[in-house]
mmCIF file of the C-alpha atoms, coordinates in Angstrom:
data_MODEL
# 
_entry.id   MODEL 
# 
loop_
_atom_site.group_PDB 
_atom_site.id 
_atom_site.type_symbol 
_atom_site.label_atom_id 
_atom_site.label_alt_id 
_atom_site.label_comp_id 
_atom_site.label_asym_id 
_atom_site.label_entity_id 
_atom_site.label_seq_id 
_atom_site.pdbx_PDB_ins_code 
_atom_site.Cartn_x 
_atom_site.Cartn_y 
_atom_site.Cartn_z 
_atom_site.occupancy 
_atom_site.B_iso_or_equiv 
_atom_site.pdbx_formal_charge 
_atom_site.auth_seq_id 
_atom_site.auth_comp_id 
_atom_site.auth_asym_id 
_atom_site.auth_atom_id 
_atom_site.pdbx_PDB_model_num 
ATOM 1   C CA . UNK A 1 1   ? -20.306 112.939 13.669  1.00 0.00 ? 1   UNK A CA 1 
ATOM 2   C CA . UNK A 1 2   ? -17.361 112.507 15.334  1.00 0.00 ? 2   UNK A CA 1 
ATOM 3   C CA . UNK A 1 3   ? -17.090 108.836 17.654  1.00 0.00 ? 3   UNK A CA 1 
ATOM 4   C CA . UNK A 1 4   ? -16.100 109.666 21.093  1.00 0.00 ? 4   UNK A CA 1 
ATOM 5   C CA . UNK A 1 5   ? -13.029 108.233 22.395  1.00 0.00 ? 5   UNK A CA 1 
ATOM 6   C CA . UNK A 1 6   ? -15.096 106.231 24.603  1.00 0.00 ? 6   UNK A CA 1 
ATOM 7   C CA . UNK A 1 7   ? -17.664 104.925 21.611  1.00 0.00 ? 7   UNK A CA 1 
ATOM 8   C CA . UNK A 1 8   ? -14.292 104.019 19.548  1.00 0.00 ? 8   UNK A CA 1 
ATOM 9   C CA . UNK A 1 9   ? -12.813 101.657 22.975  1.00 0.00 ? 9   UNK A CA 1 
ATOM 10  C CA . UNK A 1 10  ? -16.023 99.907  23.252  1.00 0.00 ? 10  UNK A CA 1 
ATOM 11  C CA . UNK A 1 11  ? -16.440 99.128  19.120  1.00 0.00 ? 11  UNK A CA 1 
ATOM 12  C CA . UNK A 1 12  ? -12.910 97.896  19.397  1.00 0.00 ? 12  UNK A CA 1 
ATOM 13  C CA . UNK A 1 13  ? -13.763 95.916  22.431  1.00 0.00 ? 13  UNK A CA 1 
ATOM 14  C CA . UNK A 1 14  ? -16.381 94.355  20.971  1.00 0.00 ? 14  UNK A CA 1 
ATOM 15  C CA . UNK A 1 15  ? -15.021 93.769  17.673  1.00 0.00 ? 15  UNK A CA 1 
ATOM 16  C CA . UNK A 1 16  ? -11.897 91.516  19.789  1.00 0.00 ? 16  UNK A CA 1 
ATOM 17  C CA . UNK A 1 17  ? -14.951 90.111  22.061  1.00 0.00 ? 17  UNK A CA 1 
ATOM 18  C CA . UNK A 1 18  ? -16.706 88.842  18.655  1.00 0.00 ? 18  UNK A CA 1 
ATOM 19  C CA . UNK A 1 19  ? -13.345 88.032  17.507  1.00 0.00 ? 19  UNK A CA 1 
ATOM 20  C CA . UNK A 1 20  ? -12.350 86.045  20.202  1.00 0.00 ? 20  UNK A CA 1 
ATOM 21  C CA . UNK A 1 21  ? -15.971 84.344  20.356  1.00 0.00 ? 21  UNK A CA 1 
ATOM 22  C CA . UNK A 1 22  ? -15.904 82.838  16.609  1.00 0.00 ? 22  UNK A CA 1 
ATOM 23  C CA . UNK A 1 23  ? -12.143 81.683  17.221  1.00 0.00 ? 23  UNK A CA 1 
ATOM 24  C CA . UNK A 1 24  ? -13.098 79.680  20.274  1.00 0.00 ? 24  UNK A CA 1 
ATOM 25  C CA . UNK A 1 25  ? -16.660 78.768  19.117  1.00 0.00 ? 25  UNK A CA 1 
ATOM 26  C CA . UNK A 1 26  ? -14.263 77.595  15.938  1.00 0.00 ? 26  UNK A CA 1 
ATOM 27  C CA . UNK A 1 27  ? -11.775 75.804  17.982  1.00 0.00 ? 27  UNK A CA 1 
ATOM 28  C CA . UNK A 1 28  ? -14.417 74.254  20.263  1.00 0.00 ? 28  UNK A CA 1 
ATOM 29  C CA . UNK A 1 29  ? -15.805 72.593  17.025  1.00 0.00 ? 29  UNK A CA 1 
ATOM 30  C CA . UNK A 1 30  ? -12.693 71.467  15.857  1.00 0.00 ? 30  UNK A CA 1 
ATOM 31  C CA . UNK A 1 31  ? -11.620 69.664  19.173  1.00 0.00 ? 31  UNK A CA 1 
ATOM 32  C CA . UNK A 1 32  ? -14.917 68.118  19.377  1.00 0.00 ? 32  UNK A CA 1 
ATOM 33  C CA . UNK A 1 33  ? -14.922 66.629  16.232  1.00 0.00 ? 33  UNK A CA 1 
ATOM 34  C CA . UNK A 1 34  ? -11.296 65.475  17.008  1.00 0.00 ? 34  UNK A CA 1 
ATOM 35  C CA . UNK A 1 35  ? -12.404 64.075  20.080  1.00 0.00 ? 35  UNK A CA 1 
ATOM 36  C CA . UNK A 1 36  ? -15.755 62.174  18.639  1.00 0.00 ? 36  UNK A CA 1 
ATOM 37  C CA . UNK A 1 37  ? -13.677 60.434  15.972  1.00 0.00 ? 37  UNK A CA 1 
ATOM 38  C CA . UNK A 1 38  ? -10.865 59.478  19.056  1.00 0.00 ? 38  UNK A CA 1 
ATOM 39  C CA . UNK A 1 39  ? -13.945 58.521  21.436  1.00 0.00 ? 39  UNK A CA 1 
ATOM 40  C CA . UNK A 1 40  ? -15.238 56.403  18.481  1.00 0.00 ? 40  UNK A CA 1 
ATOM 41  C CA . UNK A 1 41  ? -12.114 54.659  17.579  1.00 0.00 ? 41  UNK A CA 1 
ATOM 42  C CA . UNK A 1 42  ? -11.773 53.655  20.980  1.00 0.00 ? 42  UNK A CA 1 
ATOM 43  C CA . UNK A 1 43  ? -14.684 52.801  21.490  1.00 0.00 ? 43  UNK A CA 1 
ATOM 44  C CA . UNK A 1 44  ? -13.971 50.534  18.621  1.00 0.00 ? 44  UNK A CA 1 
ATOM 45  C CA . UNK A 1 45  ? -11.049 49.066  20.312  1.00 0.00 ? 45  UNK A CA 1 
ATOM 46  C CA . UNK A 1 46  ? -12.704 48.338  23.292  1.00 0.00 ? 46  UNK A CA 1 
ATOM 47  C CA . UNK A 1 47  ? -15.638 46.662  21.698  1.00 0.00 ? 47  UNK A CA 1 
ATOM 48  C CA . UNK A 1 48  ? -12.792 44.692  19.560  1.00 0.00 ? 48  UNK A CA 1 
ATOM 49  C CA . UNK A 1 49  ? -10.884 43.926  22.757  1.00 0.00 ? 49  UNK A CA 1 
ATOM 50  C CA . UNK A 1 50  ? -14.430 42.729  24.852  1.00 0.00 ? 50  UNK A CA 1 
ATOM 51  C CA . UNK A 1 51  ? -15.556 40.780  21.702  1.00 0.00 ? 51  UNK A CA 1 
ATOM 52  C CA . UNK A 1 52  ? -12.095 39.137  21.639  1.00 0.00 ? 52  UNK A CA 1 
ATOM 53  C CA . UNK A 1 53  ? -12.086 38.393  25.804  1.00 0.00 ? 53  UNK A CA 1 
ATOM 54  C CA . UNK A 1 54  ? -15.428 36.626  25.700  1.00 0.00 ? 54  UNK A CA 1 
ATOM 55  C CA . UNK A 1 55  ? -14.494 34.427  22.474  1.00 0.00 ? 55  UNK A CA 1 
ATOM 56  C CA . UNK A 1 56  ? -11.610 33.548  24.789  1.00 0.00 ? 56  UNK A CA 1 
ATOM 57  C CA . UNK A 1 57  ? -13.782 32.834  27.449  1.00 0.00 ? 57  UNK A CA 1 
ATOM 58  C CA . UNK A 1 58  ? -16.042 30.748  25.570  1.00 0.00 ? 58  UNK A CA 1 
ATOM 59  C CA . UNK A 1 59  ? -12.858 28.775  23.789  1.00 0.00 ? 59  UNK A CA 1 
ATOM 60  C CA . UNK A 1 60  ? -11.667 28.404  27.364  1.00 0.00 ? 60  UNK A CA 1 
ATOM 61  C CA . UNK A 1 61  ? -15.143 26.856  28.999  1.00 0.00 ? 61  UNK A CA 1 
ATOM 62  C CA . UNK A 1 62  ? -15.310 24.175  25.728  1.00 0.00 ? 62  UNK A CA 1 
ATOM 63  C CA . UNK A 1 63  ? -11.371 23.716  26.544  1.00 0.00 ? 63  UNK A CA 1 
ATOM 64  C CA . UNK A 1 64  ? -12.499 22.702  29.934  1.00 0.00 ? 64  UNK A CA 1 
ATOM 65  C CA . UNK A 1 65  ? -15.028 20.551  29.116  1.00 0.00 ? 65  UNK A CA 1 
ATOM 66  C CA . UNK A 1 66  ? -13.275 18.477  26.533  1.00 0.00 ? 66  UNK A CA 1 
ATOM 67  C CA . UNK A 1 67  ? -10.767 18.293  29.213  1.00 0.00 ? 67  UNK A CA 1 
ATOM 68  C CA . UNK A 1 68  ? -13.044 16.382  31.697  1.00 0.00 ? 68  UNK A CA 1 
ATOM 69  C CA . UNK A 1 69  ? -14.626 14.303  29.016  1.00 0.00 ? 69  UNK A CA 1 
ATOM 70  C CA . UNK A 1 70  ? -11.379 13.022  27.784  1.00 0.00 ? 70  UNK A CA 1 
ATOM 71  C CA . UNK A 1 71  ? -11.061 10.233  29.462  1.00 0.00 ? 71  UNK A CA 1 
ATOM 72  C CA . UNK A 1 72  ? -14.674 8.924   28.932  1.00 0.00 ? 72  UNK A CA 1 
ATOM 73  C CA . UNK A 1 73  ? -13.828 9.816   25.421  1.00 0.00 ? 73  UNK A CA 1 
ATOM 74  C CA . UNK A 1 74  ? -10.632 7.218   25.653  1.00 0.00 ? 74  UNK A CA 1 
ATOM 75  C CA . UNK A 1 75  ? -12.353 4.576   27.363  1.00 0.00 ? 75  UNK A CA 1 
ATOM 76  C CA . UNK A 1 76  ? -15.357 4.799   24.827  1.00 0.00 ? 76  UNK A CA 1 
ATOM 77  C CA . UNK A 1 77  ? -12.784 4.801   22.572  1.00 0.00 ? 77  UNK A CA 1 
ATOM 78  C CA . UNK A 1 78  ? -11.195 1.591   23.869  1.00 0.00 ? 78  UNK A CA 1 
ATOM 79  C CA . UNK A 1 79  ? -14.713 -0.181  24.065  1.00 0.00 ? 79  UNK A CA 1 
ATOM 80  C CA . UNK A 1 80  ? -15.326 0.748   20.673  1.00 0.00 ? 80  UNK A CA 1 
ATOM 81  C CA . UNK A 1 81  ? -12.308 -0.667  19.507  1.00 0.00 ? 81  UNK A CA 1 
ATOM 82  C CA . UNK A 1 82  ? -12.717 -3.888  21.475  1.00 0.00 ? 82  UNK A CA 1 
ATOM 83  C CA . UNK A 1 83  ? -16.842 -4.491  21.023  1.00 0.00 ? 83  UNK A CA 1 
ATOM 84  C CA . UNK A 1 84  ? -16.916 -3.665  17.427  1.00 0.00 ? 84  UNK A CA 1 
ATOM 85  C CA . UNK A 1 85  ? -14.402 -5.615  16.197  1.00 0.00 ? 85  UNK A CA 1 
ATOM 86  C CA . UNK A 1 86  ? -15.681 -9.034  14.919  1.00 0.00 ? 86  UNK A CA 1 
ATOM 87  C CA . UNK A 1 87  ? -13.842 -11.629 16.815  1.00 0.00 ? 87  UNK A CA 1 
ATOM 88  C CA . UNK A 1 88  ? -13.421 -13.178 12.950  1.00 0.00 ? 88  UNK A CA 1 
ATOM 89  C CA . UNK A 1 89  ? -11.803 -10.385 11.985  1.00 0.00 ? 89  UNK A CA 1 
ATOM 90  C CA . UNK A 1 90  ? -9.664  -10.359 14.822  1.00 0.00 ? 90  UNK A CA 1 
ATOM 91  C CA . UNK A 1 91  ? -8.599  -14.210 14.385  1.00 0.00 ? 91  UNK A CA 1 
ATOM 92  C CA . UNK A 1 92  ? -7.930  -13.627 10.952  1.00 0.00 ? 92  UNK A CA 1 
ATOM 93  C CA . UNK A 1 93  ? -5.766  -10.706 11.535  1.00 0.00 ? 93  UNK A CA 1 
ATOM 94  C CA . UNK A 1 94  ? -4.337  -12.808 14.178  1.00 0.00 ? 94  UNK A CA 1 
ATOM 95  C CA . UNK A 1 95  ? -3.162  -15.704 11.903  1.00 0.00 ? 95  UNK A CA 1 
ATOM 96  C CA . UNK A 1 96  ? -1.950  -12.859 8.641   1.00 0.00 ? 96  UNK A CA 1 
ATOM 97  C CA . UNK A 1 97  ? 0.143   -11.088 11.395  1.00 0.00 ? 97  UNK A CA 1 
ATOM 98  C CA . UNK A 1 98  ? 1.540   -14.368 12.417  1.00 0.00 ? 98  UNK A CA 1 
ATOM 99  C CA . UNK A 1 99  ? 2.657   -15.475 9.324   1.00 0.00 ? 99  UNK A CA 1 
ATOM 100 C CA . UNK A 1 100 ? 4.022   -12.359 7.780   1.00 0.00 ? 100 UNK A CA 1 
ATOM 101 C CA . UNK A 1 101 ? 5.953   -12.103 10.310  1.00 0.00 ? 101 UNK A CA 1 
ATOM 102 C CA . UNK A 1 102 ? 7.586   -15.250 10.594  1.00 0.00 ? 102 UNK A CA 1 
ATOM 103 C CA . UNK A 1 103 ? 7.571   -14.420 7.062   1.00 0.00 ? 103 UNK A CA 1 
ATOM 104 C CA . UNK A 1 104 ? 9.789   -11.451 6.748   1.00 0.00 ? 104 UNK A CA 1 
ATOM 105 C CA . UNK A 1 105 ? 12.282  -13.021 9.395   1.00 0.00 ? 105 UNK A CA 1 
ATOM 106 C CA . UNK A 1 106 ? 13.428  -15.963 7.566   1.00 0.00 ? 106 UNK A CA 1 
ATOM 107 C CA . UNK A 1 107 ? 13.678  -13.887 4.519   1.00 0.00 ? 107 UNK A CA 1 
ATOM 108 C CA . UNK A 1 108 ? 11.245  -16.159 2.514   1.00 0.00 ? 108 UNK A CA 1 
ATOM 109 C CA . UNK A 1 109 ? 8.954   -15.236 -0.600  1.00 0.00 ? 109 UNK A CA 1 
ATOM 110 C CA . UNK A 1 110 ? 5.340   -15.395 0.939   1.00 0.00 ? 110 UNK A CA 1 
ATOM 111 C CA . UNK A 1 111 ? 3.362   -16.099 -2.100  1.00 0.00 ? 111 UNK A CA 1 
ATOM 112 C CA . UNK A 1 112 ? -0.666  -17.075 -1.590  1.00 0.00 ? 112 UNK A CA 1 
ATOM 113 C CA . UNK A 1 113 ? -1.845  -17.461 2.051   1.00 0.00 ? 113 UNK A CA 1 
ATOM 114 C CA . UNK A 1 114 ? -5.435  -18.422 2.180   1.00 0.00 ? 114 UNK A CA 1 
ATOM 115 C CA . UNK A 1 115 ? -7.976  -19.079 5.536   1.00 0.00 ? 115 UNK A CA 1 
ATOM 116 C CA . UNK A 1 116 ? -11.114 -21.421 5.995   1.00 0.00 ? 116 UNK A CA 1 
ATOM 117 C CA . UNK A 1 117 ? -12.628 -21.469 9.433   1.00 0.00 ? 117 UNK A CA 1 
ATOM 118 C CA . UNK A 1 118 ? -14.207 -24.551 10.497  1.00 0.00 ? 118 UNK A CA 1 
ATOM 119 C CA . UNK A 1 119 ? -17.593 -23.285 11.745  1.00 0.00 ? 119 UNK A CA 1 
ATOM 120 C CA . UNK A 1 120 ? -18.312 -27.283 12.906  1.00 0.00 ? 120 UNK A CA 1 
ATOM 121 C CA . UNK A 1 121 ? -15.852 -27.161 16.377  1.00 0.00 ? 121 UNK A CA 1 
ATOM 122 C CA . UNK A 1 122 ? -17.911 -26.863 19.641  1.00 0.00 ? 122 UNK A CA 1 
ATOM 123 C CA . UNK A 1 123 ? -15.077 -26.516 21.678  1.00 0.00 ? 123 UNK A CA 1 
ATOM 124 C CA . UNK A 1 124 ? -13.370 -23.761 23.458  1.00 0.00 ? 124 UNK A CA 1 
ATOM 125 C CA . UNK A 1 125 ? -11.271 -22.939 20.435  1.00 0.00 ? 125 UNK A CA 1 
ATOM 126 C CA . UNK A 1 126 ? -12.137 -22.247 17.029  1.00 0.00 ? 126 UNK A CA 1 
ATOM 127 C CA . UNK A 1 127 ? -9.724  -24.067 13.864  1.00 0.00 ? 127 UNK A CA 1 
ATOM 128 C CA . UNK A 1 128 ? -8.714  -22.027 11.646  1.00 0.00 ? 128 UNK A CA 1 
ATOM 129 C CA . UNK A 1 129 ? -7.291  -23.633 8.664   1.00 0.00 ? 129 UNK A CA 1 
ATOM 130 C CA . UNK A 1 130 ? -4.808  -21.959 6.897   1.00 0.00 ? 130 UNK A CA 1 
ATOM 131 C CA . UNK A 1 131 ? -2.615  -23.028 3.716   1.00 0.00 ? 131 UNK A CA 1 
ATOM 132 C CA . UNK A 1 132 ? 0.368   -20.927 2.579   1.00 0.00 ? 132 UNK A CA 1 
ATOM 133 C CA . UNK A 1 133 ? 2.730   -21.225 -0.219  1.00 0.00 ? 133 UNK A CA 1 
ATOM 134 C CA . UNK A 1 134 ? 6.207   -19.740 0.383   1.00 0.00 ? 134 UNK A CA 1 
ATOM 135 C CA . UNK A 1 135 ? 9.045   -19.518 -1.995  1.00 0.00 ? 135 UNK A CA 1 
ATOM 136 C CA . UNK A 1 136 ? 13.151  -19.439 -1.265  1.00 0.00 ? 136 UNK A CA 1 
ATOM 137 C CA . UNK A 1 137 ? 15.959  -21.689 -0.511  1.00 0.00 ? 137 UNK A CA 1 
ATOM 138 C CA . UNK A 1 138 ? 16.254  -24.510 1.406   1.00 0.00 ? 138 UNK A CA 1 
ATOM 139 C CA . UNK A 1 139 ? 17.732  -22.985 4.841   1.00 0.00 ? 139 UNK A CA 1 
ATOM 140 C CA . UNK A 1 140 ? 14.967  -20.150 4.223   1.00 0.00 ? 140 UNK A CA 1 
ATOM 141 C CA . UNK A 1 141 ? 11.399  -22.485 4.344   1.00 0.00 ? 141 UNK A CA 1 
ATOM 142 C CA . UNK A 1 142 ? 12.914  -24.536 7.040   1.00 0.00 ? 142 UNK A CA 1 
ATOM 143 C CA . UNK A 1 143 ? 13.533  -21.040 8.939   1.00 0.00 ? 143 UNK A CA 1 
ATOM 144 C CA . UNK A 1 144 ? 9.669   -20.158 7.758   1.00 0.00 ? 144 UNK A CA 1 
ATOM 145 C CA . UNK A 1 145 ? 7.911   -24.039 8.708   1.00 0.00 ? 145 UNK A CA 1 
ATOM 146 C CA . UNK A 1 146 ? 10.265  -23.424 12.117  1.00 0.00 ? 146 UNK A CA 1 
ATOM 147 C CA . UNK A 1 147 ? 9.236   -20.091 12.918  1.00 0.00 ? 147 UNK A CA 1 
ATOM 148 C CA . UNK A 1 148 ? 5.761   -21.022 12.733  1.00 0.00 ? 148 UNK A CA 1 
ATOM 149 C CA . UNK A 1 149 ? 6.172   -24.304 14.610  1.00 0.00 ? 149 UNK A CA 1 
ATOM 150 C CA . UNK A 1 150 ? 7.545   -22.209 17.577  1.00 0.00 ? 150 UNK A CA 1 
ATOM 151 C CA . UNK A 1 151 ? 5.170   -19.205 17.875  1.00 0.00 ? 151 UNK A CA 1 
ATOM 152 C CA . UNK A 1 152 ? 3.308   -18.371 20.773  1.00 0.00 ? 152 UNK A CA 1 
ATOM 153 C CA . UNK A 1 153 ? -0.041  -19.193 19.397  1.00 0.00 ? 153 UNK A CA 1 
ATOM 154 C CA . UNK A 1 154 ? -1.421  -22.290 18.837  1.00 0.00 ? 154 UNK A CA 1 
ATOM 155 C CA . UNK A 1 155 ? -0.417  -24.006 15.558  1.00 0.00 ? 155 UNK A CA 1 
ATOM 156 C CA . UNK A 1 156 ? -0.317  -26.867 14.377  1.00 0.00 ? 156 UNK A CA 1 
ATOM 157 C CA . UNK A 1 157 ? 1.161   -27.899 10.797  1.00 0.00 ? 157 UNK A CA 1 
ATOM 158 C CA . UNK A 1 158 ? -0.934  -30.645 8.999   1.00 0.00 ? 158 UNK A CA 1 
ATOM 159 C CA . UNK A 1 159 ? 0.892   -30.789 5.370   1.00 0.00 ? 159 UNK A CA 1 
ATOM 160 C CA . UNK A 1 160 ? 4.296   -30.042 4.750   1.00 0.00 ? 160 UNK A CA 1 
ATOM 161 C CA . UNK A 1 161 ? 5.343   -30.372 1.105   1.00 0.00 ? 161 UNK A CA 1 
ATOM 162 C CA . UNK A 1 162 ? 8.283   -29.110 -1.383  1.00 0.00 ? 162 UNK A CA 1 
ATOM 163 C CA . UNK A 1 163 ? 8.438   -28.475 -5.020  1.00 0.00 ? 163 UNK A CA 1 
ATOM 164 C CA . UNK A 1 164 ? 10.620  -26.790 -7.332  1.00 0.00 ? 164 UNK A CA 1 
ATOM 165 C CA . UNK A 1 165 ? 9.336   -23.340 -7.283  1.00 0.00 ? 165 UNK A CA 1 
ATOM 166 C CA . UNK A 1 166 ? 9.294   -20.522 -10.590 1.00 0.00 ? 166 UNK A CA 1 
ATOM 167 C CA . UNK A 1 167 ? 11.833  -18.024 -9.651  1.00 0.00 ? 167 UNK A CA 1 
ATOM 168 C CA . UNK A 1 168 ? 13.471  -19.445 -6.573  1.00 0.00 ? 168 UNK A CA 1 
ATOM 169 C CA . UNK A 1 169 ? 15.174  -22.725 -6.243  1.00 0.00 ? 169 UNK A CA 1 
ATOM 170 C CA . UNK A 1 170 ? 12.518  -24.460 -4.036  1.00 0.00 ? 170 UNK A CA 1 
ATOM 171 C CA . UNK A 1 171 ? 8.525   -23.515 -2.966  1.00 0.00 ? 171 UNK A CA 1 
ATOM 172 C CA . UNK A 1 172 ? 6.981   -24.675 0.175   1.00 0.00 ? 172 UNK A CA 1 
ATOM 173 C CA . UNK A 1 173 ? 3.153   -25.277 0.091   1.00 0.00 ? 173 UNK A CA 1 
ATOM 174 C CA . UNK A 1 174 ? 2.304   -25.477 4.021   1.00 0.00 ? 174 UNK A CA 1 
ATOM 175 C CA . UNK A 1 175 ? -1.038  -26.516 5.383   1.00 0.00 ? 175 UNK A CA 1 
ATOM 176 C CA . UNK A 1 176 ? -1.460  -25.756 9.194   1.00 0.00 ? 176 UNK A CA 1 
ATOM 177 C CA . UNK A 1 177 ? -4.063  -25.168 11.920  1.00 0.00 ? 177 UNK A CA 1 
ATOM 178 C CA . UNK A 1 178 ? -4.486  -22.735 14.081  1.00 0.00 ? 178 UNK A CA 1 
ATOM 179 C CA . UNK A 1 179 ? -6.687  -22.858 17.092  1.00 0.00 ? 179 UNK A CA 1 
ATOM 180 C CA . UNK A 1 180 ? -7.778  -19.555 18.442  1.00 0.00 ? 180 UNK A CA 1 
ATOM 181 C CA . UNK A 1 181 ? -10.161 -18.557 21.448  1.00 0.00 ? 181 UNK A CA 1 
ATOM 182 C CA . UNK A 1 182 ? -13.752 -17.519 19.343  1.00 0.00 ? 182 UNK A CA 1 
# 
């Protein structure tokens, strides 16, 4: 049984049409699955990149409103500082400050510095007794009793005496008053 010529064209035909059909149904697959796992990794990015634009977003609106509140935050701030400090406190801190500092500039040993506030006064301004023992030279604790004679608050100095002090030649034990607004 001899193929004819024509028989023989067609079986190669469709041996190259079969042929050519499993390479591209082969090459389809292989670009599609190439493509998927591209699609899906961008697809990745852009859910990365939206996720990332509305945390932005979001950081942006609280931003903005901490922005505006700021200065209520300040002035609530300032109120708090003011209204919720004791005005004790404050008068005590008042009368350390003082003296440490007149302290420090005439170079004087500030030993013991106690306070007693004299809860009796009805007046405007409220004593505050205050009795400090200073050691240095001479030149030093008259610097010290000076400096605190000539601050800007109200002081006045009720005992002034000297002794021979431990470690330094002379120690000042100084008992003043100082009036403060309550």
């Amino acid at each position: 049984m001899r193929k004819t010529r024509h028989q023989i064209v067609a079986r190669i035909f469709q041996v190259v049409g079969v042929s050519l059909l499993v390479i591209d149904g082969l090459l389809y697959f292989l670009a599609y699955q190439h493509m998927q796992s591209e699609l899906s990794s961008q697809l990745q990015q852009f859910a990365a990149l939206r996720q990332s634009i509305f945390d932005g977003e979001a950081r942006i609106e609280r931003l903005k409103k901490s922005r505006e509140a700021l200065p209520d935050t300040g002035k609530k701030l300032a109120s708090l500082i003011e209204d919720h400090t004791p005005p004790r406190r404050q008068m005590y801190s008042q009368a350390s400050k003082l003296v440490h500092l007149v302290a420090e500039q005439s170079g004087a040993q500030l030993g013991k510095v106690a306070f007693k506030e004299d809860t009796k006064s009805s007046g405007p301004l409220v004593r505050l007794a205050v009795l400090i023992d200073v050691e240095g030279t001479f030149p030093e604790l008259l610097k010290f009793a000076h400096g605190l004679e000539t601050a800007n608050e109200l002081l006045e100095i009720r005992s002034f005496n000297l002794t021979e002090g431990k470690e330094n030649p002379l120690e000042l034990r100084l008992a003043a008053d100082l009036y403060v607004t309550p």
